[in-house]
N, C-alpha and C positions, 0 to 999 in steps of 0.2 A: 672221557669227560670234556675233551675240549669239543668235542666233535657236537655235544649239546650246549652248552656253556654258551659262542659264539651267536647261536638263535635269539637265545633270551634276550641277554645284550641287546641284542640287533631292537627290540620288540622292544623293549624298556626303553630306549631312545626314541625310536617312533612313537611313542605313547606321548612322552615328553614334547617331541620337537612338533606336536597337534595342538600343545596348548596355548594360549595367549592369554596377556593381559589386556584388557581395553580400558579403558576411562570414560565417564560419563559427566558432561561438567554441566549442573544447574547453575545459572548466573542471578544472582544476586538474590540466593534462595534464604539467607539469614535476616534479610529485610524483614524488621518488626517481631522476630523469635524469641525467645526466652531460653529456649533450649534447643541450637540448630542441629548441631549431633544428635541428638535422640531422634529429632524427629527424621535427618539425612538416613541414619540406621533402617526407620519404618520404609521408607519410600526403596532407599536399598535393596529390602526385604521384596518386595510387594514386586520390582523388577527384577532380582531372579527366581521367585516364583514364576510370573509372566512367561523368561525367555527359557526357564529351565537353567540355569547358569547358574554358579556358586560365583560370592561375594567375598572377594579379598578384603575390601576394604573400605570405609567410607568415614569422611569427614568432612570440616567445614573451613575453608582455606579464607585467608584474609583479602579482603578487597584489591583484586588488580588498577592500574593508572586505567580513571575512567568510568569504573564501576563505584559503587558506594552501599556498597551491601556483600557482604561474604554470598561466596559461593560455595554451593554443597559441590565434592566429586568424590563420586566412588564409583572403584574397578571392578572388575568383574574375568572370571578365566574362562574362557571358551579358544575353540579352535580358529573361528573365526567373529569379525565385528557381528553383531546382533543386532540387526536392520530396525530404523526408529522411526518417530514420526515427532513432530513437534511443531507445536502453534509459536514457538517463538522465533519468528523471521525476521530476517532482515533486507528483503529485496533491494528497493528504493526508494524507501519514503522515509521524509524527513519530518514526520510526524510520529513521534517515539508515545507512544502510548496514547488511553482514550479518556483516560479517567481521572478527574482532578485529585479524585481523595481515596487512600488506603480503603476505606470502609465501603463511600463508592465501585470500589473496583470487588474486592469482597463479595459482596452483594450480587457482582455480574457474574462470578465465578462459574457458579453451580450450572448457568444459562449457558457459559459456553464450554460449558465441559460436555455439557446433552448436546451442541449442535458438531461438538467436535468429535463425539460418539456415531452421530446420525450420519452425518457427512461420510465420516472415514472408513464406520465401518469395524473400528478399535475402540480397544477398550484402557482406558488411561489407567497410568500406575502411578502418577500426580500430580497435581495441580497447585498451583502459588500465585501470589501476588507479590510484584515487587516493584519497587519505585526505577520509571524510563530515562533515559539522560536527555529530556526533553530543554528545548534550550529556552524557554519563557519557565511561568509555573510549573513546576511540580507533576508528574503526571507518573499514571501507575496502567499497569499492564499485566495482563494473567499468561502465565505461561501449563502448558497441556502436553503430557509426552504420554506416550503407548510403544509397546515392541510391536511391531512389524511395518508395512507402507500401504502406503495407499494413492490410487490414480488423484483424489480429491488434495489438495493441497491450499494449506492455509498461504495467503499472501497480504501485504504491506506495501500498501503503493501511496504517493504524493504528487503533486505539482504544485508550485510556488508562483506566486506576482510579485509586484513591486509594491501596489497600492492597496489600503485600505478595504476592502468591500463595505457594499452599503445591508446587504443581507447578509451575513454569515449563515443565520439558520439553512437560510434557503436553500445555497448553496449544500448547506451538506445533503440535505433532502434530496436536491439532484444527485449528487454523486451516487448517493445511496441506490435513488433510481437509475442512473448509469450501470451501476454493476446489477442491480436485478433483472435490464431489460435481457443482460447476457445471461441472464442462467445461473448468475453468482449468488452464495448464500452471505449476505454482509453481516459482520460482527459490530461495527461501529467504527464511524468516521469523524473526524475533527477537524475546526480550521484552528492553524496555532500561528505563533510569529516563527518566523524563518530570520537565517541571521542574514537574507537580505531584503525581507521585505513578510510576507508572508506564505504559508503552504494549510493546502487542505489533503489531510492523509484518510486512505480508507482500509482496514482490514477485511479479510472477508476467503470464502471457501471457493474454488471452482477448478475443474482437471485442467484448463487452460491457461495460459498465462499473459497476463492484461498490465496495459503502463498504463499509466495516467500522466497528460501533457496540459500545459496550458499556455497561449499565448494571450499577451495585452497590445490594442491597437486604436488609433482613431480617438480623437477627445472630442466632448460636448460642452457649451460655455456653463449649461447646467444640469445636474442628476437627473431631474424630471425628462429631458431632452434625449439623455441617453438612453433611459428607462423605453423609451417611447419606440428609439431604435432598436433596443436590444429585443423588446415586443415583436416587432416586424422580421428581427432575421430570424428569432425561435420558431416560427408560424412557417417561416418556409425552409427552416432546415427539413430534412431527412431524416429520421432519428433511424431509421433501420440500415444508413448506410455507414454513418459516424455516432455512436450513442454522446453527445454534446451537449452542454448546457452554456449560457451564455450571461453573464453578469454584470453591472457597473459597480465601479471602484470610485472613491474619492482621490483623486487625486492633487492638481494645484491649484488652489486659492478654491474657487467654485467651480473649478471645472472638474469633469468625470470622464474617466477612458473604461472603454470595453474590457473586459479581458472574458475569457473562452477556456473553457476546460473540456476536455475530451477522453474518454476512452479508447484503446487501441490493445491492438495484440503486436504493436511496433516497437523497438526500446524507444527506437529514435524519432523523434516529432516529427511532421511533412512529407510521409511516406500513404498517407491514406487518402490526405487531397491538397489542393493546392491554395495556397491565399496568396491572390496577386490585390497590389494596392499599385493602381491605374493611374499615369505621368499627369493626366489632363486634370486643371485642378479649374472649380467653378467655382462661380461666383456667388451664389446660391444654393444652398442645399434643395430648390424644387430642379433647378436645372440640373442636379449631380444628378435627384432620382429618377428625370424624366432620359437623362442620358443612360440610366442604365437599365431601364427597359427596354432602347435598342442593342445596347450590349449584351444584355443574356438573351434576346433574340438570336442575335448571330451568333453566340457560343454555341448554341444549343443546334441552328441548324448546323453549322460544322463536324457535332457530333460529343459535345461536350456535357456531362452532367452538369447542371448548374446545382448545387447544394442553397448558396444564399446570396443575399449582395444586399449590402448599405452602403450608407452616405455618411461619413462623417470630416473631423478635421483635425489637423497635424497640431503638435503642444502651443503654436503661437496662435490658435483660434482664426487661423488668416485664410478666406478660399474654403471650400470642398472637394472633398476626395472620394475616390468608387472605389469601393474593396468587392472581388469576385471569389467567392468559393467553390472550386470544381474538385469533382471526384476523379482520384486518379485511377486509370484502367490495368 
């Protein structure tokens, strides 16, 4: 007896020491429910169907510091974690959702459940709406999850100013266009307030992975003035070397400073080109731009890309100044 006895054993713990529990945590899946258990049960269901995996457990746990809406989790036993995919990121944008209103966001749902299908590849096991810890109004955000992975990866990028803009639409328009000239499928972008000034956040699909940068520089005594400059350095950017857009901000009293957004596959800003802002300050802005005709002259025969150059001036409105943008090698 002992001589068979010992196998089993042996076999009955290897069976056991294959299984595991895992947990699944939807965040702030009880936002606006009536019944968040029944409906955490269904979704439960629907993923281990999906993974093939039985369902230990599912319910709806009370709001962690931070969140403000219950979350659903439930576990599940397999031998190993069950490979996921999921629209709800956090990269680095400080722009937490796109949607002013519960019903608004609702409404997107369906749209990007089809592009997070088309994209990925996968097939979701479900979809919600729940209100983002955005730090002005209120703002709501869909979240999408499916079993298995995919090269395509949903992302959440921002960069922030200090001042005002004078187009917000615009802006997002560009962004928007920013991430399409790369190849990215965009979900929807927003400008919000930031707590220290403001940020324009954009979501969107693509196997890459893209930061979004902005810097502000250079004032104009008035909007019309900067408008006029920001005109002249768009016309000679590059857009296939930096995908860029370039805006004025309201800044102090009537004056208006530039500010610049950019896309990159960089975390860190200043690694795609360079912005030197040039010691020689003039007396005129016709003399700053007739000087910088000879200066991207010789950049260029030296062997330099030149991206763009304007003329503007430091916050006391005193003098002009030459800004050069070169592409780094």
């Amino acid at each position: 007896m002992k001589k068979f006895l010992c196998p089993i054993f042996v076999a009955i713990m290897s069976s056991e020491a294959l299984a595991g529990s895992y947990a699944i945590k939807l965040r702030g899946f009880g936002f606006n429910r009536a019944d968040c258990d029944g409906d955490l049960a269904l979704v439960a269901e629907a993923f281990g169907v999906g993974a093939d995996v039985e369902i230990l457990s599912a319910g709806c746990a009370a709001p962690e510091i931070g969140e403000n809406a219950p979350s659903g989790i439930f576990t599940y036993a397999s031998p190993t974690r069950i490979a996921t995919s999921s629209s709800d990121v956090r990269q680095s944008s400080r722009v937490d959702g796109h949607y002013d209103s519960f019903a608004s966001c609702e409404s997107a749902r369906q749209s990007e459940w089809g592009i997070f299908a088309r994209v990925t590849g996968l097939s979701p096991y479900v979809s919600y709406c729940y209100q983002a810890n955005s730090v002005g109004a209120p703002r709501y955000r869909v979240r999408i999850d499916a079993v298995g992975t995919s090269q395509t990866k949903k992302q959440s990028i921002s960069a922030s100013w200090m001042h005002r803009l004078d187009d917000e639409r615009k802006l997002v328009g560009d962004v928007q266009n920013l991430v399409t000239s790369v190849g990215g499928e965009v979900i929807a972008a927003t400008v919000d307030r930031d707590i220290a000034g403001f940020a324009v956040g954009v979501d969107f699909y693509h196997e890459q992975e893209f930061y979004l940068h902005a810097q502000e520089m250079l004032y104009w005594q008035s909007l019309e003035h900067c408008q006029a400059s920001v005109s002249s350095l768009a016309q000679q950017w590059n857009e296939q070397s930096t995908p860029s857009t370039f805006q004025c901000t309201h800044a102090h009293g009537d004056s208006s400073q530039l500010v610049q957004v950019y896309l990159s596959n960089n975390v860190l800003s200043g690694f795609d080109f360079s912005t030197e802002a040039h010691a020689t300050k003039y007396a005129t802005e016709e003399a700053c731009l007739q000087d910088g005709v000879r200066i991207r002259s010789a950049l260029e025969r030296s062997g330099s890309k030149v991206l763009g150059t304007v003329c503007g001036q430091q916050r006391d409105l005193k003098g002009w100044q030459l800004v050069t943008f070169t592409k780094k090698i």
